[in-house]
C-alpha positions as CSV (number, residue, x, y, z in Angstrom):
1,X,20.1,-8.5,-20.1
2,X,19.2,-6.1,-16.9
3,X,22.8,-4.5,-17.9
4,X,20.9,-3.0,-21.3
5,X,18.1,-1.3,-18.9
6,X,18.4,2.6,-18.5
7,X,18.4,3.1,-14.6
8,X,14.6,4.0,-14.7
9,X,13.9,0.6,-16.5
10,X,15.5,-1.5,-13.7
11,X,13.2,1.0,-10.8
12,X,10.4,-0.3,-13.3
13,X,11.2,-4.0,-13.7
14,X,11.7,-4.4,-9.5
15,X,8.2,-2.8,-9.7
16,X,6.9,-5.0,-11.8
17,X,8.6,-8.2,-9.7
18,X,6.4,-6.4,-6.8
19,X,3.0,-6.9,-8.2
20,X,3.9,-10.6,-9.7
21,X,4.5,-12.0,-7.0
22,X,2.5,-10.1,-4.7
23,X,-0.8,-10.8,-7.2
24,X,0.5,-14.3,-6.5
25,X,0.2,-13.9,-2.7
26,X,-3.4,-12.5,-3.9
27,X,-5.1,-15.0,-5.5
28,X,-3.2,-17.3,-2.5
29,X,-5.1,-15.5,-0.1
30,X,-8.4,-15.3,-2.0
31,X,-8.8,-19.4,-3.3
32,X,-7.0,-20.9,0.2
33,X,-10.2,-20.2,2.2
34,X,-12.4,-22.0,-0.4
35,X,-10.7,-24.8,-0.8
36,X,-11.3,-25.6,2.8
37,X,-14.9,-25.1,2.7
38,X,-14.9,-27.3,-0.3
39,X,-13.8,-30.0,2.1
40,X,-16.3,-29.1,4.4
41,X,-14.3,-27.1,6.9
42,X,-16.3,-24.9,9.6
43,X,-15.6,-21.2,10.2
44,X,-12.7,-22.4,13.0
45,X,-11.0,-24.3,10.1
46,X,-10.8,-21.2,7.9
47,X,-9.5,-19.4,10.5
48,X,-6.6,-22.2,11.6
49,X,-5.6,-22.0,7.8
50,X,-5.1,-18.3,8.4
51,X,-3.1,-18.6,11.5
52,X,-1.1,-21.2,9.4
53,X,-0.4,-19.0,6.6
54,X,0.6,-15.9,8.6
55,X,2.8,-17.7,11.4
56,X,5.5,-18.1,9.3
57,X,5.6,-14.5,7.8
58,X,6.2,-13.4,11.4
59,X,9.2,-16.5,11.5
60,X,10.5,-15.4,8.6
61,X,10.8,-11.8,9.0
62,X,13.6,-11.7,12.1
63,X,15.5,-15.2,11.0
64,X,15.1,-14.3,7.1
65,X,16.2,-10.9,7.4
66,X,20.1,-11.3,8.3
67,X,20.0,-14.3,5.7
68,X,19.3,-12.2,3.2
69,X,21.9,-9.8,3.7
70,X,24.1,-13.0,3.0
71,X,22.6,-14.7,0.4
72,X,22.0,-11.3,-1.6
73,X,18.8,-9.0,-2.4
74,X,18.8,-10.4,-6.3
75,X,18.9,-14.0,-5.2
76,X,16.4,-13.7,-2.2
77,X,13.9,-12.5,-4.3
78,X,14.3,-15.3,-6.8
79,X,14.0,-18.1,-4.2
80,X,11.1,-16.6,-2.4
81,X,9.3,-16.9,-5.3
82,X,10.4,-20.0,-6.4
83,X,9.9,-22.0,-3.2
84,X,6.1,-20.0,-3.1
85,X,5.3,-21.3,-6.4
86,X,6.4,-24.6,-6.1
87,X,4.1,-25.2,-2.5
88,X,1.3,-23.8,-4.0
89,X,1.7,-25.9,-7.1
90,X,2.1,-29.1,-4.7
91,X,-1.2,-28.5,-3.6
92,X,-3.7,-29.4,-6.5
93,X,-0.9,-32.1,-7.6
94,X,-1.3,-34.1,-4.5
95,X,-4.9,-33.4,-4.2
96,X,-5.6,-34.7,-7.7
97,X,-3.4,-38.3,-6.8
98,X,-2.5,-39.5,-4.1
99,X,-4.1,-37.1,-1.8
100,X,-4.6,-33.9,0.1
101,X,-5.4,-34.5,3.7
102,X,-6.2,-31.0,5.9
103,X,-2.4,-31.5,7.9
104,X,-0.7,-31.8,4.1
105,X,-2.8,-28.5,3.5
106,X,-1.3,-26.4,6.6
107,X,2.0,-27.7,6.2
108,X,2.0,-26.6,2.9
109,X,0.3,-23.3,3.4
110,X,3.0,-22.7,6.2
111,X,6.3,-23.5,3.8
112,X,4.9,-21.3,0.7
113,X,4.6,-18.1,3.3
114,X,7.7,-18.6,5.1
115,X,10.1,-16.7,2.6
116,X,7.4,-14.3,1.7
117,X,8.7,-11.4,3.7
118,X,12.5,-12.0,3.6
119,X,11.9,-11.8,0.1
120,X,9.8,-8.3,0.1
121,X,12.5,-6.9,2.4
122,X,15.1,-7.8,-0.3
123,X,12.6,-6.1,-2.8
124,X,12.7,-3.0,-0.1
125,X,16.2,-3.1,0.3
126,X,17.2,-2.8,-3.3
127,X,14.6,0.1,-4.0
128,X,16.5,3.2,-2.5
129,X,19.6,2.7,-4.4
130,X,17.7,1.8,-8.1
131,X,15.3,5.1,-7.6
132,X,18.5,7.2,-6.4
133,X,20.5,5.9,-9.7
134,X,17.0,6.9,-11.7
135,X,16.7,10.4,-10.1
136,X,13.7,9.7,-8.4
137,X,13.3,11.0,-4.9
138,X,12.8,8.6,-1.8
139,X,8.8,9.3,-1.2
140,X,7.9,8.9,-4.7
141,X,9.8,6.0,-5.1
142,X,8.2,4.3,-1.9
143,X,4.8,5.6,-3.2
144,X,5.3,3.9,-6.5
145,X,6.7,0.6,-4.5
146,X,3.6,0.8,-2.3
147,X,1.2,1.0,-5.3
148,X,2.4,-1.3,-7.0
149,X,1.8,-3.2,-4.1
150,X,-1.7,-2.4,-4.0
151,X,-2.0,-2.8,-7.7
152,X,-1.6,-6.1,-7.3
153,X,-4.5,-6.7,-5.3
154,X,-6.9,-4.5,-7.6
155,X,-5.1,-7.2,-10.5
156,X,-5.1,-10.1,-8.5
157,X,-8.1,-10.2,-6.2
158,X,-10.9,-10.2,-9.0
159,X,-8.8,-12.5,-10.7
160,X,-8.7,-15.1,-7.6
161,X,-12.2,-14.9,-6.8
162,X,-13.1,-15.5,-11.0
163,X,-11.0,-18.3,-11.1
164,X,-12.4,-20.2,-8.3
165,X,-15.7,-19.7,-9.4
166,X,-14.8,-20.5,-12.7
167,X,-12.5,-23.4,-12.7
168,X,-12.7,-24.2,-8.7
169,X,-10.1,-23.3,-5.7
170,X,-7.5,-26.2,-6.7
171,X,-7.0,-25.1,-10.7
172,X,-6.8,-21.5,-8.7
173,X,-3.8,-22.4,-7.2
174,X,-2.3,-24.4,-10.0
175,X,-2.6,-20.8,-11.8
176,X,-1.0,-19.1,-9.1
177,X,1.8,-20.4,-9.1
178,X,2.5,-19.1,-12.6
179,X,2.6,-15.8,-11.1
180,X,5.7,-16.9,-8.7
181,X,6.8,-18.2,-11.5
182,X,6.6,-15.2,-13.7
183,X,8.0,-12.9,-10.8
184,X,11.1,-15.1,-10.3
185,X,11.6,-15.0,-14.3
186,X,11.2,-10.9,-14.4
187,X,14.2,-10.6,-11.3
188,X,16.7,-13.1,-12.8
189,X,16.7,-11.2,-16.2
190,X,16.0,-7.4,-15.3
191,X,16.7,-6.9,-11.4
192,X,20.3,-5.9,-10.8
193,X,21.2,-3.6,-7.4
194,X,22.4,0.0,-8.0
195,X,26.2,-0.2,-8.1
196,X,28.3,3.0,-8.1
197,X,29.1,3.7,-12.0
198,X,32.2,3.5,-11.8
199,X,32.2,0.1,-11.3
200,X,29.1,-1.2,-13.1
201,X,28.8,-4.6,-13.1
202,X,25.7,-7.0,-13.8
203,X,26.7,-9.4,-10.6
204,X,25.7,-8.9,-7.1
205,X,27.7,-8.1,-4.4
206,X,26.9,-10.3,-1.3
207,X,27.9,-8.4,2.3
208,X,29.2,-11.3,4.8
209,X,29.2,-9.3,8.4
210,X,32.2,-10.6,11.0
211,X,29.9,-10.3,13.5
212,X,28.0,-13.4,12.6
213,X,24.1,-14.3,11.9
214,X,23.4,-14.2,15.1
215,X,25.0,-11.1,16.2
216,X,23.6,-9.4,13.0
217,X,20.4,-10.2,14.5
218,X,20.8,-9.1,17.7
219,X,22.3,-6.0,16.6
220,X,18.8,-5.2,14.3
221,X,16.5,-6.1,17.4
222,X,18.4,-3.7,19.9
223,X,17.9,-1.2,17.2
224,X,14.3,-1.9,17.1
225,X,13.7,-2.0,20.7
226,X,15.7,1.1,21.6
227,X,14.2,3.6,18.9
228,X,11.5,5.3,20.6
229,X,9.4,5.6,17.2
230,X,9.7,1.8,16.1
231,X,8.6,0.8,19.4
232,X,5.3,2.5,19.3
233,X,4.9,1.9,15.1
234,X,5.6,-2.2,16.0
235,X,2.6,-2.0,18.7
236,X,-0.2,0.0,16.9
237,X,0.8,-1.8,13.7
238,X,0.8,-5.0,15.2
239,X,-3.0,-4.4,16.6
240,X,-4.4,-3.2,13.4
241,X,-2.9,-5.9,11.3
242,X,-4.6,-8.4,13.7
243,X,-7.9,-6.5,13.0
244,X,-7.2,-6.5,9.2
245,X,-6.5,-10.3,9.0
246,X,-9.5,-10.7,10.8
247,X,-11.0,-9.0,8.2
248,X,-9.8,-10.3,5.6
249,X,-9.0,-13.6,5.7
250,X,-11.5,-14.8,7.8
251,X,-14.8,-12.6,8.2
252,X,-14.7,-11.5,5.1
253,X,-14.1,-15.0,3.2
254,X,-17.4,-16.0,5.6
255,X,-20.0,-12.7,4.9
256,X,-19.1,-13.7,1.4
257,X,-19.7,-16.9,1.2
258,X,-23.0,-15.8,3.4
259,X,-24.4,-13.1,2.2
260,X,-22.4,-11.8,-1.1
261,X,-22.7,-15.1,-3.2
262,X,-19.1,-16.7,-3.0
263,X,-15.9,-16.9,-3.9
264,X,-16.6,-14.0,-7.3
265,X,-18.0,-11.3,-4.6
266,X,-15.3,-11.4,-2.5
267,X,-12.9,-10.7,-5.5
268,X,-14.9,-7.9,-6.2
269,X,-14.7,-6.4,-2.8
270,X,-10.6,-7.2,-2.4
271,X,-10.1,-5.8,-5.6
272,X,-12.2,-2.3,-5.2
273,X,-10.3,-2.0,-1.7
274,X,-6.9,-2.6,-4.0
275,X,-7.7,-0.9,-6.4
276,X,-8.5,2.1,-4.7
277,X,-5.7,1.6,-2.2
278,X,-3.4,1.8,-5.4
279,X,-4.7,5.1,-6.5
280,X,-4.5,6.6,-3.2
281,X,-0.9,5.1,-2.6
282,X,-0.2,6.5,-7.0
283,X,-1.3,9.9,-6.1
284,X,0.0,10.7,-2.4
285,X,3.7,9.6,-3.8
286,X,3.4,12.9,-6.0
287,X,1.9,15.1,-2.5
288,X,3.9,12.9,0.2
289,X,6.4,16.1,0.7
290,X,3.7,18.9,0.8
291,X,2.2,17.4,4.0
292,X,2.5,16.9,7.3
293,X,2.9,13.6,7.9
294,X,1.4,12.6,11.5
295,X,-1.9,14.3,11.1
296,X,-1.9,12.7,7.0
297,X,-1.5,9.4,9.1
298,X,-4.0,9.5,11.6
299,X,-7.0,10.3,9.3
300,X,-6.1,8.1,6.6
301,X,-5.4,5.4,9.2
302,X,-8.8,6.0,10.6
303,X,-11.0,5.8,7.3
304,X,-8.7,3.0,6.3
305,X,-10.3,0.6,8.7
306,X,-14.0,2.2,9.7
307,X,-16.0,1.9,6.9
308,X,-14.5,-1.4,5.2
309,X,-15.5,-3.0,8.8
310,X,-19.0,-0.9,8.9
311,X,-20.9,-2.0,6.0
312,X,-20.3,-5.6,7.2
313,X,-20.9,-5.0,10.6
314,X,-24.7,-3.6,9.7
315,X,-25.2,-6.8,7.4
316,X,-25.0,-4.3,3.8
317,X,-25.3,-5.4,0.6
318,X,-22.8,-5.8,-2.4
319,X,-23.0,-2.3,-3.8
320,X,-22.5,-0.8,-0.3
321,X,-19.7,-3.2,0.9
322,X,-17.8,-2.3,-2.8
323,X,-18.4,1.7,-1.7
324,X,-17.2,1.2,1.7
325,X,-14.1,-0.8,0.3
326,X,-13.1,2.2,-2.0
327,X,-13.2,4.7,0.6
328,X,-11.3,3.0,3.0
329,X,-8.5,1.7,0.4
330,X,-8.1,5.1,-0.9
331,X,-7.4,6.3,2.3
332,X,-4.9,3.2,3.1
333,X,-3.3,3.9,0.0
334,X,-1.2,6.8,1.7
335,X,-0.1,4.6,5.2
336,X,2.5,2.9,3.7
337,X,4.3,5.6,1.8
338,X,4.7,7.8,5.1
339,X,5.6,4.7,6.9
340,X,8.3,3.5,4.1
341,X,10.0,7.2,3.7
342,X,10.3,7.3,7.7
343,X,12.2,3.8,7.9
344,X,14.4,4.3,5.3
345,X,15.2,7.7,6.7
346,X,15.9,6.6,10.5
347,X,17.7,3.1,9.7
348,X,20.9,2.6,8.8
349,X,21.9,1.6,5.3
350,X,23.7,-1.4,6.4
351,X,21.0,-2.6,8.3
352,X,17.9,-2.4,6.2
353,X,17.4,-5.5,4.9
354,X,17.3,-7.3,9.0
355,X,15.6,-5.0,10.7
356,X,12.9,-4.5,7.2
357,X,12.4,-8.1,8.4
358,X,12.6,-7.5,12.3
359,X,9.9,-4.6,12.0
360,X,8.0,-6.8,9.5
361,X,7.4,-9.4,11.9
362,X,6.4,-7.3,14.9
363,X,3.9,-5.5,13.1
364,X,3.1,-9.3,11.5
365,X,3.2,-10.8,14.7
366,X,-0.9,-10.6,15.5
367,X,-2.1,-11.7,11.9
368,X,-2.1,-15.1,12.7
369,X,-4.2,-14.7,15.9
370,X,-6.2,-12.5,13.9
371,X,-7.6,-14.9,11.3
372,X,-7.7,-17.9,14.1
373,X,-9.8,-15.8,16.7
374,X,-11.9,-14.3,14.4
375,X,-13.2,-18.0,13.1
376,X,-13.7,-18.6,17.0
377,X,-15.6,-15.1,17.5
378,X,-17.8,-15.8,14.1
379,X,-18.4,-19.3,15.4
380,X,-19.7,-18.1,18.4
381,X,-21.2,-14.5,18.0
382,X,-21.8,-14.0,14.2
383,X,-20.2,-12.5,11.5
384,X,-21.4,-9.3,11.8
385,X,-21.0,-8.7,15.4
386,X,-17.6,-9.8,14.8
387,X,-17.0,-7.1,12.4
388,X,-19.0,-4.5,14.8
389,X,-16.3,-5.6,17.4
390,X,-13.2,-5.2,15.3
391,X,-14.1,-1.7,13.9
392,X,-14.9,-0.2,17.6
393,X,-11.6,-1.3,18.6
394,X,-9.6,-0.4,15.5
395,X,-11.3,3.5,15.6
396,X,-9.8,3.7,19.0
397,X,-6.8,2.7,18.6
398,X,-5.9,4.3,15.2
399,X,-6.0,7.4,17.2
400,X,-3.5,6.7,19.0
401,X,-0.1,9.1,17.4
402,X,-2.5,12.2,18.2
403,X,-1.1,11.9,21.9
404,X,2.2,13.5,20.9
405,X,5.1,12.1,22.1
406,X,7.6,10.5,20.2
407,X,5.2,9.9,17.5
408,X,6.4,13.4,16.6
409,X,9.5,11.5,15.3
410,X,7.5,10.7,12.0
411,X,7.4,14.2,10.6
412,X,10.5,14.7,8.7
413,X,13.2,15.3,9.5
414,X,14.2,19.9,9.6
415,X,17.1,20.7,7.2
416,X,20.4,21.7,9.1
417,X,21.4,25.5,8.5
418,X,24.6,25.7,6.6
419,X,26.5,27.8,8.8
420,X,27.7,30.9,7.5
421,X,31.6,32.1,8.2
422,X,31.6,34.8,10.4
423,X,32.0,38.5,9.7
424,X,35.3,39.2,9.9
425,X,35.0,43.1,11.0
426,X,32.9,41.8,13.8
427,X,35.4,39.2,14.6
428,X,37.7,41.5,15.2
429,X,36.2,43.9,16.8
């Protein structure tokens, strides 16, 4: 069936796998956290279930990254999903027989993200090829990747916080799973990888390396660790994605449940800040080329944290919480598309798909501490002082590429001068 799409309409169906199966990963995040207060779980048990969730995005990001290279883009996305949907459906199943007990909960929590990213690098991996074959260029198609992204939380995040307050956090999950579901449906019948025309054929070709797994892994970190740009992009992303999943899957599941009204609220709020973020990310594909990227970053990066942490920190209401959350996911929408365009220019083709998951992981690797010591730190301080905290720190270090350096590496790259033949009077002369 994919073989019928026009090159365009298989950019559009991987697009469309994106915010399935992201909206899944959503509502996931959203209904989790409520179905451990439903037991009775403290702040410190919300923010456990974080760090179980998130550990094994930053396991599965090095170790899933050469597997999929192996196993092939198509059917990595497929089983990511699958697996996802099927955890997630385990939960409310056991719960409503024979049980649910809070170390069934993690472990289950922990399996349904651990193929999350090497399936989003497979995503990542096939994109370049299907926007090339559709005539799109590389920062428009990484903008439209990234909003779709963000679309799914603008989709999925009211729709998590409804359905828990409708039908409760289990029949939320139940629901979720669907999504997977759906997503794993929409690549096995529309997703094939761009193949030269030539030789168009609607199977996928799988890439074996001689070097082996491990070698292939190896080989992804040392190119990690010895580009001068990934090594600083890994550290300052790593730090602000601990400060966002302290955000978000911890403080603000708790100010919600505090001071918003629940579970519905905090919908609300995830889905203005995706919604927003998915404009921003729509619109900036179209400009991406007319601006300088660095300077783009820096600002962007800055609003994209400050006020979302603000209005929480000084204990606002709803309406001012939902206008901080647009401003600063309008300004997020436009981190990801710089970000994407640089890695796709500055790694090699036949590396994508494990050092996607190798970069993935470093700048994943703080989430889980995030979530955990933010239950501690709310526990202990208050929810808002926590949030005061996290946005002091994440202003000051968002600032961070305006000190030069190698961050200069993220502007792209100057067009080399054809060189012209020489004049052959002057030559001889």
């Amino acid at each position: 069936m994919a073989a019928r799409l026009s090159p365009r309409g298989r950019l559009r169906a991987l697009l469309a796998v994106q915010v399935a199966s992201r909206i899944g990963n959503v509502v996931t995040t959203v209904s989790v956290p409520f179905v451990v207060l439903a037991r009775g779980g403290s702040a410190t048990d919300v923010g456990i279930t974080a760090f179980m969730a998130t550990v094994p995005i930053v396991l599965g990001g090095p170790f899933g990254g050469a597997l999929v290279e192996r196993i092939g883009f198509v059917r990595s996305s497929i089983g990511s999903d699958l697996i996802s949907g099927v955890t997630l459906l385990a939960m409310p199943v056991l719960a409503w027989t024979v049980g649910l007990p809070f170390w069934a909960l993690l472990a289950l929590v922990f399996v349904s993200g651990l193929f999350d990213m090497p399936g989003e690098s497979a995503r990542r991996v096939l994109l370049p090829g299907l926007a090339t074959d559709a005539g799109v260029s590389l920062e428009r198609a990484v903008g439209h990747f990234e909003a779709s992204a963000r679309l799914s939380v603008l989709v999925g995040a009211p729709v998590g916080g409804v359905l828990v307050a409708v039908l409760g956090p289990m029949p939320a999950l139940a629901c979720t799973a669907l999504a997977f579901g759906g997503a794993a449906l929409l690549t096995a019948l529309f997703v094939r990888p761009a193949v030269p025309s030539a030789h168009t054929s609607d199977t996928e070709p799988v890439v074996v390396s001689e070097a082996g797994y491990w070698r292939d892994i190896a080989e992804g970190f040392r190119f990690c660790v010895r580009d001068p740009f990934f090594r600083l992009i890994i550290a300052l992303v790593l730090v602000t994605n601990l400060l966002d999943a302290a955000r978000s899957t911890t403080l603000l599941p708790l100010y919600a449940d505090e001071r918003l009204g629940g579970a519905q609220s905090l919908g609300f709020v995830t889905g203005t800040f995706g919604g927003a973020a998915f404009l921003g990310s729509l619109v900036f594909g179209y400009v991406a080329h007319r601006v300088p990227r660095r300077i783009t970053f820096v600002v962007c990066f800055v609003l994209a944290g400050g006020p979302s942490l603000v209005a929480p920190a000084l204990g606002l209401a709803l309406p001012w919480v939902l206008g901080a959350a647009a401003v600063s996911g309008l300004a997020a929408g436009a981190l990801n598309p710089i970000l994407g365009a640089v890695e796709l220019e500055r790694i090699p083709e036949h590396m994508r798909a494990r050092v996607f998951g190798l970069l993935g992981a470093g700048s994943w690797a703080g989430i889980p501490l995030g979530g955990l010591l933010a239950g501690v730190a709310a526990d202990g301080l208050g929810v808002s002082a926590t949030f005061g905290i996290v946005a002091a720190v994440y202003t000051v270090v968002t600032l961070a590429p305006l000190l030069g350096g190698s961050w200069r590496l993220m502007e792209r790259p100057t067009p080399t001068p054809t060189p012209t033949p020489a004049d052959p009077a002057r030559a001889s002369a």
